[in-house]
PyMOL Python script that loads the backbone (N, CA, C, O; Angstrom):
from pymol import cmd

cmd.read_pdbstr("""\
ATOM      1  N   UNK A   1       0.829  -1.175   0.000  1.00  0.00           N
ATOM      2  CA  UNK A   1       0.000   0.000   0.000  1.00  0.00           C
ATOM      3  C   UNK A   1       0.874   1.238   0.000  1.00  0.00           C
ATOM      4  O   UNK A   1       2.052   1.261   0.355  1.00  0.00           O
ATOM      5  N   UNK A   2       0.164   2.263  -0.438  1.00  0.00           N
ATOM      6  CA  UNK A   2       0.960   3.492  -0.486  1.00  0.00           C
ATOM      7  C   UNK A   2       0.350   4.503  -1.449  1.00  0.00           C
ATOM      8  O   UNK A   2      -0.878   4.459  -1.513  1.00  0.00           O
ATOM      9  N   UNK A   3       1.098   5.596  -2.370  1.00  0.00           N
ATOM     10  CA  UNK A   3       0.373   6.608  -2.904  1.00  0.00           C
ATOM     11  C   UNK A   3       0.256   5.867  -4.217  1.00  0.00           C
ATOM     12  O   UNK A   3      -0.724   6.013  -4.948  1.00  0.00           O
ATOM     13  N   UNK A   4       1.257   5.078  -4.502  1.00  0.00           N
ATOM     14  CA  UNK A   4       1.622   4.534  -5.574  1.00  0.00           C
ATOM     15  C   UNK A   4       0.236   3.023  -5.787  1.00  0.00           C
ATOM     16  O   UNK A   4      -0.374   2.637  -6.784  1.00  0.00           O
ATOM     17  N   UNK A   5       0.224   2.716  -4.834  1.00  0.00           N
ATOM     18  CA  UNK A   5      -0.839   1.344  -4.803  1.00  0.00           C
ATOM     19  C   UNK A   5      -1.767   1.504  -3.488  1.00  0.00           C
ATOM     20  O   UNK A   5      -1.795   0.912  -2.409  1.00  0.00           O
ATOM     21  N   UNK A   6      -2.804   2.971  -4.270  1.00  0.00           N
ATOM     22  CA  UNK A   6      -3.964   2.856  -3.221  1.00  0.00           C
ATOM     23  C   UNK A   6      -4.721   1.824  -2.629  1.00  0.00           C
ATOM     24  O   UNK A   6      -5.224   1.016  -3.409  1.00  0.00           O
ATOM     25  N   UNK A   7      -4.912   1.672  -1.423  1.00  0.00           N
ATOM     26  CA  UNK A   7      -6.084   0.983  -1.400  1.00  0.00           C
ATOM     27  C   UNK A   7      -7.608   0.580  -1.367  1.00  0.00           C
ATOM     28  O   UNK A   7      -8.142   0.902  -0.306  1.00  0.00           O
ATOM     29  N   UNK A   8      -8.396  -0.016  -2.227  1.00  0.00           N
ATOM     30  CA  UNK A   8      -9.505   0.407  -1.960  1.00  0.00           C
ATOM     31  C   UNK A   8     -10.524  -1.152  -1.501  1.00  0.00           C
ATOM     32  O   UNK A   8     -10.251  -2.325  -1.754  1.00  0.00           O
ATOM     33  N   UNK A   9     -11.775  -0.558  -0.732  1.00  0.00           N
ATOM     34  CA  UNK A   9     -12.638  -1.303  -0.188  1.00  0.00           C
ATOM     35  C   UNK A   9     -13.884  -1.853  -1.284  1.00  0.00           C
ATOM     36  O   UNK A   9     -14.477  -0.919  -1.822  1.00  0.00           O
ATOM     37  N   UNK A  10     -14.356  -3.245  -1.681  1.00  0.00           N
ATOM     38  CA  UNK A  10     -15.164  -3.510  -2.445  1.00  0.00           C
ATOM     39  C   UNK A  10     -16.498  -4.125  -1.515  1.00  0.00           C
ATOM     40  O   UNK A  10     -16.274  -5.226  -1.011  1.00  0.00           O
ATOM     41  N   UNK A  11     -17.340  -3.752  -1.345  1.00  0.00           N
ATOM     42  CA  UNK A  11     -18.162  -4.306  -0.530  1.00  0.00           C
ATOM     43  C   UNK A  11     -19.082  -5.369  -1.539  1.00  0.00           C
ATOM     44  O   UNK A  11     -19.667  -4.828  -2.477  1.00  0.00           O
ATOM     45  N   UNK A  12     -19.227  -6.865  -1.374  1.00  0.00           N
ATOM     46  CA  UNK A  12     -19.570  -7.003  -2.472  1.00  0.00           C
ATOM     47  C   UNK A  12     -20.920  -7.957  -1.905  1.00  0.00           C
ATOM     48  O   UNK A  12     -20.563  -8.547  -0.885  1.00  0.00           O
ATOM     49  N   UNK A  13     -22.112  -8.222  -2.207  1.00  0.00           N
ATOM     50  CA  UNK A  13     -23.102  -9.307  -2.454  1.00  0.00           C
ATOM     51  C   UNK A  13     -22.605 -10.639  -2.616  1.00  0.00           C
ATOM     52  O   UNK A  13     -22.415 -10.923  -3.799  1.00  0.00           O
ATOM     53  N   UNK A  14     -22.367 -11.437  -1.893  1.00  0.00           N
ATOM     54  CA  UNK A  14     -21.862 -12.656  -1.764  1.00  0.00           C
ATOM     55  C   UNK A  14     -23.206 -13.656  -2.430  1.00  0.00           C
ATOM     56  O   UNK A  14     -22.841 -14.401  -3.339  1.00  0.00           O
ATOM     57  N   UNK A  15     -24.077 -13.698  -2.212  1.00  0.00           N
ATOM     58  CA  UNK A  15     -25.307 -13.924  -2.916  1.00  0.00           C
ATOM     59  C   UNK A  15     -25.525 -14.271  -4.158  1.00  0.00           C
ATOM     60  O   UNK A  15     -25.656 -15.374  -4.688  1.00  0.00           O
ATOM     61  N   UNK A  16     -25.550 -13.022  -4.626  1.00  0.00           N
ATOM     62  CA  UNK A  16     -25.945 -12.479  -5.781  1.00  0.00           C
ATOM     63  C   UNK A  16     -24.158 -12.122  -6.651  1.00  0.00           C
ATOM     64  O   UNK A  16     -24.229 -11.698  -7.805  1.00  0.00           O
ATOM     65  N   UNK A  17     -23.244 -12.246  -6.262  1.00  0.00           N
ATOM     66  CA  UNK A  17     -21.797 -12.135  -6.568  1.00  0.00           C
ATOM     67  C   UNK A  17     -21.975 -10.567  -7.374  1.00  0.00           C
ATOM     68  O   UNK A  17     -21.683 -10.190  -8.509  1.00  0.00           O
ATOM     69  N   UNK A  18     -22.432 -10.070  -6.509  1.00  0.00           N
ATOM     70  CA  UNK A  18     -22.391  -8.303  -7.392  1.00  0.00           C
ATOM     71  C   UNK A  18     -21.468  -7.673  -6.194  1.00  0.00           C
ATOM     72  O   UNK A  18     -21.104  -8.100  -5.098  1.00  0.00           O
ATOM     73  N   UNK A  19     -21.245  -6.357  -6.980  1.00  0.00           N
ATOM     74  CA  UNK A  19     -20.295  -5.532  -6.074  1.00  0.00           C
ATOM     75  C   UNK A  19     -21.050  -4.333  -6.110  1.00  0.00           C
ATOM     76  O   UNK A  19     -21.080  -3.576  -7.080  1.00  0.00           O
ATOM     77  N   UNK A  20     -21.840  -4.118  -4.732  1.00  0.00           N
ATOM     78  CA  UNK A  20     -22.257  -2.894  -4.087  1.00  0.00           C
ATOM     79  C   UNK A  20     -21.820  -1.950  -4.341  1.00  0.00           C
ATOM     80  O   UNK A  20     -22.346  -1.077  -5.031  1.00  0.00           O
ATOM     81  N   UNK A  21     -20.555  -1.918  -3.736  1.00  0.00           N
ATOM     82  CA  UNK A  21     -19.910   0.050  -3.631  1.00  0.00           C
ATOM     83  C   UNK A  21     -18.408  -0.539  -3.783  1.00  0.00           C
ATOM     84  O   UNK A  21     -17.987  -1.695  -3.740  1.00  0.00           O
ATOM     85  N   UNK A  22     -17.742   0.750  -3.985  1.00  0.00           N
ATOM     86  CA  UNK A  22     -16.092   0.668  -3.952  1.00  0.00           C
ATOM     87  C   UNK A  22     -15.980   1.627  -2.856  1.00  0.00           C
ATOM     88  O   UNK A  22     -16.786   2.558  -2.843  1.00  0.00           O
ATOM     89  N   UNK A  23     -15.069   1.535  -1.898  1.00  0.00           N
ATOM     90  CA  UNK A  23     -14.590   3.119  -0.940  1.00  0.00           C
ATOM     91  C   UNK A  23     -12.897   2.906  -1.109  1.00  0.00           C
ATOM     92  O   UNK A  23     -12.158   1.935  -1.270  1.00  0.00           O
ATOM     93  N   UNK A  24     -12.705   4.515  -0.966  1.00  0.00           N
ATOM     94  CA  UNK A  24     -11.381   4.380  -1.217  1.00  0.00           C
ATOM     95  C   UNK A  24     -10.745   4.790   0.308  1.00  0.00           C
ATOM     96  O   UNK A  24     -11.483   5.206   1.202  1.00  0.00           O
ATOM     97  N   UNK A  25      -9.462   4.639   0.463  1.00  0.00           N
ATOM     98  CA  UNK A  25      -9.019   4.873   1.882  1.00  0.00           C
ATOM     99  C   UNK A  25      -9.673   6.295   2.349  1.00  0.00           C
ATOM    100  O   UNK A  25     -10.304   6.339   3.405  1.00  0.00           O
ATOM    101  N   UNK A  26      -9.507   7.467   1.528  1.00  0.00           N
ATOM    102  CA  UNK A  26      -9.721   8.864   2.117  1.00  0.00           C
ATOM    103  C   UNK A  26     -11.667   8.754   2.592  1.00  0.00           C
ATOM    104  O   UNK A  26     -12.029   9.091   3.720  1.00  0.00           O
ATOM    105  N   UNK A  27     -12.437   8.368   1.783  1.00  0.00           N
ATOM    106  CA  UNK A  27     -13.751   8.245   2.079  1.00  0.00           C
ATOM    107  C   UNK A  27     -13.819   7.532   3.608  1.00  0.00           C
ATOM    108  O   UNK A  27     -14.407   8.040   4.563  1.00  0.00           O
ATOM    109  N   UNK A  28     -13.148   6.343   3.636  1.00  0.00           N
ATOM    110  CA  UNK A  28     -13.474   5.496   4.889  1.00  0.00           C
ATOM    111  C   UNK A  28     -12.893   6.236   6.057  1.00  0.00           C
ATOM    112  O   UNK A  28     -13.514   6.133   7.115  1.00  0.00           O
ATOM    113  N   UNK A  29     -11.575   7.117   6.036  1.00  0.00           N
ATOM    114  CA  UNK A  29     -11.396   7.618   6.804  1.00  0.00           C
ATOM    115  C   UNK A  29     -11.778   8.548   7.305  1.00  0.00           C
ATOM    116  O   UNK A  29     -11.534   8.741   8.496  1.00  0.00           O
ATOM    117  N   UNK A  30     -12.640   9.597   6.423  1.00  0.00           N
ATOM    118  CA  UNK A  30     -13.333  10.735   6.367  1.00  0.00           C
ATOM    119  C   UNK A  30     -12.526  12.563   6.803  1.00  0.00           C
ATOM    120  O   UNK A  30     -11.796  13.367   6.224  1.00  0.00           O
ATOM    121  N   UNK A  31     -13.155  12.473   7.992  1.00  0.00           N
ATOM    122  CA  UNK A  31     -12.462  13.760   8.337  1.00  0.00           C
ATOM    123  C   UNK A  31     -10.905  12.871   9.036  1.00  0.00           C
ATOM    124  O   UNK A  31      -9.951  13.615   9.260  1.00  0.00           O
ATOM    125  N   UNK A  32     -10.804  12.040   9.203  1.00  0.00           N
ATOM    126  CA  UNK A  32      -9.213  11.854   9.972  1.00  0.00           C
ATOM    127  C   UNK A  32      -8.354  11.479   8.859  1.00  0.00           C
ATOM    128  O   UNK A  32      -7.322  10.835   9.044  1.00  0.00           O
ATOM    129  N   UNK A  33      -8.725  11.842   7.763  1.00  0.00           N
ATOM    130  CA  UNK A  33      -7.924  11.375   6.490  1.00  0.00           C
ATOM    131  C   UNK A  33      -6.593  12.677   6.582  1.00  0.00           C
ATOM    132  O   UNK A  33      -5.636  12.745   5.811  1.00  0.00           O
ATOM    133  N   UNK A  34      -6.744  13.164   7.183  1.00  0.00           N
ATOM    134  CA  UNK A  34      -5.529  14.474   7.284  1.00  0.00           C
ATOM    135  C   UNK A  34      -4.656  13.929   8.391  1.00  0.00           C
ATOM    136  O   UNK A  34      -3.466  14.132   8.148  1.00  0.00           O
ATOM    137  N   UNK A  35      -4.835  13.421   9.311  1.00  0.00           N
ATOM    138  CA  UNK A  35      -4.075  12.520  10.376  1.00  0.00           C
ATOM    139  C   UNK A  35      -2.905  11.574   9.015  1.00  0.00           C
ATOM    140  O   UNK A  35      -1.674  11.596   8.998  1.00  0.00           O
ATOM    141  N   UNK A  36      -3.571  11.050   8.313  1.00  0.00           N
ATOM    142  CA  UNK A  36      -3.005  10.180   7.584  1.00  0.00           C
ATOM    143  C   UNK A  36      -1.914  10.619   6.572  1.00  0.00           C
ATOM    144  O   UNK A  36      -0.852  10.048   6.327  1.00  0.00           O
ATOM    145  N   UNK A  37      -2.517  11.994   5.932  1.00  0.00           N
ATOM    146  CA  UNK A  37      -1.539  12.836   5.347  1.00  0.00           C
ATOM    147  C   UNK A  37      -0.287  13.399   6.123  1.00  0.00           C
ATOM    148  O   UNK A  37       0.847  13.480   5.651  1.00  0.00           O
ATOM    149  N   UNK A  38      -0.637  13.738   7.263  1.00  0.00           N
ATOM    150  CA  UNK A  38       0.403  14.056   8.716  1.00  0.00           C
ATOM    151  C   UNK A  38       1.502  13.069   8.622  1.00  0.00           C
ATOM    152  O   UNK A  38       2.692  13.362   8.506  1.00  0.00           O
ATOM    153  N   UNK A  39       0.947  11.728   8.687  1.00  0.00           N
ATOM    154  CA  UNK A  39       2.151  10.318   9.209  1.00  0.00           C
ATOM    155  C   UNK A  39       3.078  10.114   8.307  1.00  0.00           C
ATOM    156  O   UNK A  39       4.187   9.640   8.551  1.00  0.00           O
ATOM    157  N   UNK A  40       2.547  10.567   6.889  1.00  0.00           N
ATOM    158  CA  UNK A  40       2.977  10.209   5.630  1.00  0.00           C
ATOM    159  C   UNK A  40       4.235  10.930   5.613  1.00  0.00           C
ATOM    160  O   UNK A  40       5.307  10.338   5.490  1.00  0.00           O
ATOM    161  N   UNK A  41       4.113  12.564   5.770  1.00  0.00           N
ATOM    162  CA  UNK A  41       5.030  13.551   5.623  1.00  0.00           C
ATOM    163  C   UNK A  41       5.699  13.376   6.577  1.00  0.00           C
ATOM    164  O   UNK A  41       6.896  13.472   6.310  1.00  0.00           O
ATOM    165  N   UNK A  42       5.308  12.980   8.437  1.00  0.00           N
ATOM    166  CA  UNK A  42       6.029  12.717   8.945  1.00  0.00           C
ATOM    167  C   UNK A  42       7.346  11.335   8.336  1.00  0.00           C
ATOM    168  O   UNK A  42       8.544  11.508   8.115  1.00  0.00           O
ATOM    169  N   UNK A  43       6.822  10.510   8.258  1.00  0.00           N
ATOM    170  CA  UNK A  43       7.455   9.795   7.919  1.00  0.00           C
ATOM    171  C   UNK A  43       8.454  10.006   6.510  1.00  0.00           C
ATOM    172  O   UNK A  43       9.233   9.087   6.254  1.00  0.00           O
ATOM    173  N   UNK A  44       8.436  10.825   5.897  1.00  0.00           N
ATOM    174  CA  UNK A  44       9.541  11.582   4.808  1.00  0.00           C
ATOM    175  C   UNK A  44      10.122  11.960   5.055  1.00  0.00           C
ATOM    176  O   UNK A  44      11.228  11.782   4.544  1.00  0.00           O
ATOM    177  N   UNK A  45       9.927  12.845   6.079  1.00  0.00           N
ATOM    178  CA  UNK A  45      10.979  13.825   6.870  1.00  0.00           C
ATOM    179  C   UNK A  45      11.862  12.922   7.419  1.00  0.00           C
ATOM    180  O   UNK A  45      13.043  12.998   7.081  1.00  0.00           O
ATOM    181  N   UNK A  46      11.447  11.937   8.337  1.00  0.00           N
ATOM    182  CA  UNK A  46      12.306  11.369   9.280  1.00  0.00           C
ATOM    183  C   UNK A  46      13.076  10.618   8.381  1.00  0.00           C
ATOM    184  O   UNK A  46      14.289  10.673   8.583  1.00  0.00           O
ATOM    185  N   UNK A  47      12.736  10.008   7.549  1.00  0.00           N
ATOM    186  CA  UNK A  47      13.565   9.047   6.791  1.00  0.00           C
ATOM    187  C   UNK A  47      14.724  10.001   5.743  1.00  0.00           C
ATOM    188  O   UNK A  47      15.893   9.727   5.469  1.00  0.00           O
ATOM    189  N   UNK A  48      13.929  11.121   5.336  1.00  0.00           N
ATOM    190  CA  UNK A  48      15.438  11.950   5.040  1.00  0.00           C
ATOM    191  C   UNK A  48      16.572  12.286   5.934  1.00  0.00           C
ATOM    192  O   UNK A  48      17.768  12.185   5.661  1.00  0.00           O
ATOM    193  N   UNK A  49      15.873  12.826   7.376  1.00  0.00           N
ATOM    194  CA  UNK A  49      16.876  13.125   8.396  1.00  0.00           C
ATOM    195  C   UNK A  49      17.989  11.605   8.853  1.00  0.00           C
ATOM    196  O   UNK A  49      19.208  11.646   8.688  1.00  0.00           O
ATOM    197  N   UNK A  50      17.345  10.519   9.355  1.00  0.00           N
ATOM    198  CA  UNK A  50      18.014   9.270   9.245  1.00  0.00           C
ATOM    199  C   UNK A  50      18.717   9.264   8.230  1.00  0.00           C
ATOM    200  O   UNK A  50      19.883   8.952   8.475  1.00  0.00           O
ATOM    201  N   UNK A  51      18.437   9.542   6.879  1.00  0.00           N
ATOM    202  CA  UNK A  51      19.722   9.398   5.944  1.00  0.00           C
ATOM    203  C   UNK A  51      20.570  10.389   5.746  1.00  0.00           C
ATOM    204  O   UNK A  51      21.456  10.223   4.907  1.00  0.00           O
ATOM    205  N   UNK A  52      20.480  11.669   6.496  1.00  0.00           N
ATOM    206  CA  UNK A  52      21.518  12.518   6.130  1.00  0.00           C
ATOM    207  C   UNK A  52      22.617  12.334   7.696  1.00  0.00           C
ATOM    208  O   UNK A  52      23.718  12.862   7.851  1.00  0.00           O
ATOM    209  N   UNK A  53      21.816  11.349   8.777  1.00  0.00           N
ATOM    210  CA  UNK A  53      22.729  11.436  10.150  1.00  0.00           C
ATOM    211  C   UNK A  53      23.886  10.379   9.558  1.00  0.00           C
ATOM    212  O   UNK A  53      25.098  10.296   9.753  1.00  0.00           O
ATOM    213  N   UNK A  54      22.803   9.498   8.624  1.00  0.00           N
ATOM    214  CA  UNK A  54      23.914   8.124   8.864  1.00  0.00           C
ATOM    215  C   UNK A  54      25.071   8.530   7.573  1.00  0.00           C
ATOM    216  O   UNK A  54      26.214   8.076   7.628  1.00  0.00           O
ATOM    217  N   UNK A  55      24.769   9.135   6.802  1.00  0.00           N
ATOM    218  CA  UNK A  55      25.989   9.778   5.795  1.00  0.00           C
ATOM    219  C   UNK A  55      27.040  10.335   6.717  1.00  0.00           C
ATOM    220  O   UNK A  55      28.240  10.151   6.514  1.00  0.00           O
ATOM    221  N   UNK A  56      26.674  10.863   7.501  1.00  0.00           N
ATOM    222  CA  UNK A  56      27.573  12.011   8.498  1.00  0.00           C
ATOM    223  C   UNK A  56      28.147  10.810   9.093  1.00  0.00           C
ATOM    224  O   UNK A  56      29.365  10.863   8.923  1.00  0.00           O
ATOM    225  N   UNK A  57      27.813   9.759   9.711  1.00  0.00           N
ATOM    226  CA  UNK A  57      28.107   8.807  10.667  1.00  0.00           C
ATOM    227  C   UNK A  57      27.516   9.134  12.212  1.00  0.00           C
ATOM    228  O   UNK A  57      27.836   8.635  13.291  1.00  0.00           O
ATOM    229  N   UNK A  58      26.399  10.308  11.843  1.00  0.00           N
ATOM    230  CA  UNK A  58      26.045  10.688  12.922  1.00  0.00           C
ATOM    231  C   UNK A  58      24.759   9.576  14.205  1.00  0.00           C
ATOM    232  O   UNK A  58      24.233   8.522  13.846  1.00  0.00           O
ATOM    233  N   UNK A  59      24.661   9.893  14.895  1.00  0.00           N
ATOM    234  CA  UNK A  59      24.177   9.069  16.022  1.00  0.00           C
ATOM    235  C   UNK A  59      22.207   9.456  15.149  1.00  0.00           C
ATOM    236  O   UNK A  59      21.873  10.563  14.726  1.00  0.00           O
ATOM    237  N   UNK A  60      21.441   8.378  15.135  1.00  0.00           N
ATOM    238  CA  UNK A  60      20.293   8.771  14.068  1.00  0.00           C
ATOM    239  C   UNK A  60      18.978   7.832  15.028  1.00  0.00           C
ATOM    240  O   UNK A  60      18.456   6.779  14.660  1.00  0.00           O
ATOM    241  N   UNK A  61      18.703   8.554  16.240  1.00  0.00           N
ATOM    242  CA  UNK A  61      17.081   8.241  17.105  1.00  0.00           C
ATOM    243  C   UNK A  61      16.064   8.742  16.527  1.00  0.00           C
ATOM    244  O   UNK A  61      15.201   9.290  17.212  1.00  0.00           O
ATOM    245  N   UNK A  62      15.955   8.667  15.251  1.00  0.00           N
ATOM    246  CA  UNK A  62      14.497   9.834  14.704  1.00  0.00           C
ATOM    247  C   UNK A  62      13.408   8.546  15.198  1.00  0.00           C
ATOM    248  O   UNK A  62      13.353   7.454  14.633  1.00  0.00           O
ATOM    249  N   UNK A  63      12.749   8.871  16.132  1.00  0.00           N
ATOM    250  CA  UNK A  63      11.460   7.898  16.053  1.00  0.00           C
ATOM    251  C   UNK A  63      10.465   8.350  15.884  1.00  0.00           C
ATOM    252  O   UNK A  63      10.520   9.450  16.436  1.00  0.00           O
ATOM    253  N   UNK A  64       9.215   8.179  15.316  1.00  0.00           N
ATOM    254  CA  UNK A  64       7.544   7.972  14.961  1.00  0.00           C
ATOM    255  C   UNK A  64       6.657   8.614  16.003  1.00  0.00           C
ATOM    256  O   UNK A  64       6.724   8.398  17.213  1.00  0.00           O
ATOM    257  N   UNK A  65       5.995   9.256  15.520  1.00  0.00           N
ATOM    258  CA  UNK A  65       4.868   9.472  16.625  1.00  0.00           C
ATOM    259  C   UNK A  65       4.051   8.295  16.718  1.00  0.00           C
ATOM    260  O   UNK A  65       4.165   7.179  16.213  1.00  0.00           O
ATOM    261  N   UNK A  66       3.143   8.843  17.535  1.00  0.00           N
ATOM    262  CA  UNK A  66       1.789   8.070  17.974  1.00  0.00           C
ATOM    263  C   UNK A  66       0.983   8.440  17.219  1.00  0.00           C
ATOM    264  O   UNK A  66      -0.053   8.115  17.799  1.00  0.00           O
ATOM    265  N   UNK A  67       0.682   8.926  16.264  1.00  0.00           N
ATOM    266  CA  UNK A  67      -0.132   9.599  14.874  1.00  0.00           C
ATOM    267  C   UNK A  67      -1.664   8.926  15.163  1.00  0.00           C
ATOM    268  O   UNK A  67      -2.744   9.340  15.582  1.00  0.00           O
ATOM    269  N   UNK A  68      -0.974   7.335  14.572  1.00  0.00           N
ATOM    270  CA  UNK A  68      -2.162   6.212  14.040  1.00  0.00           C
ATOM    271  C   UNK A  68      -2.381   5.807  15.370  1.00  0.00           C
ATOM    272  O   UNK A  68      -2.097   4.625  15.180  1.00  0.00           O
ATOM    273  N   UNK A  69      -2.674   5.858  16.619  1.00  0.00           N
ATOM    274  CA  UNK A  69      -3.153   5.024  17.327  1.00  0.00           C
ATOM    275  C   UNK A  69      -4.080   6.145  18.172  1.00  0.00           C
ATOM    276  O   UNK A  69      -4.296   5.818  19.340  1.00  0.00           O
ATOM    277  N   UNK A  70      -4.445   6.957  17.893  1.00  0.00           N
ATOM    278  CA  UNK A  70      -5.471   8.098  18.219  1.00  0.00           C
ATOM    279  C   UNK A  70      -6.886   7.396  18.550  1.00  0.00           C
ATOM    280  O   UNK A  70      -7.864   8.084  18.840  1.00  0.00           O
TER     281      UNK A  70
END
""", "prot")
cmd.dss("prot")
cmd.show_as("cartoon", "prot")
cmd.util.cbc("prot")
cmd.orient("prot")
């Protein structure tokens, strides 16, 4: 998963083998879909900073928030 390989939800009629609805991640998440945009960028940042400590040989604790467990 990612920006590259969204994911999306098929709700489907098991029955009748039809497919109801499609939702995509931002719909299901609704208004906390900006939380999600947050983790993302967080997580860019940190992974640039980690790679510019460890070029340096510098000491590299970048850790994660608590974003997703809200």
């Amino acid at each position: 998963m990612g920006l590259d390989k969204p994911a999306t939800v098929a709700v489907i009629d098991g029955a009748n083998n039809k497919v109801l609805t499609y939702r995509s991640v931002k719909q299901l998440l609704g208004k906390r879909y900006n939380l999600l945009n947050h983790q993302r960028q967080q997580q860019q940042r940190l992974s640039h900073e980690r790679h510019k400590a460890q070029k340096q040989n510098a000491p590299n604790s970048f850790g994660e928030s608590e974003l997703g467990h809200r």
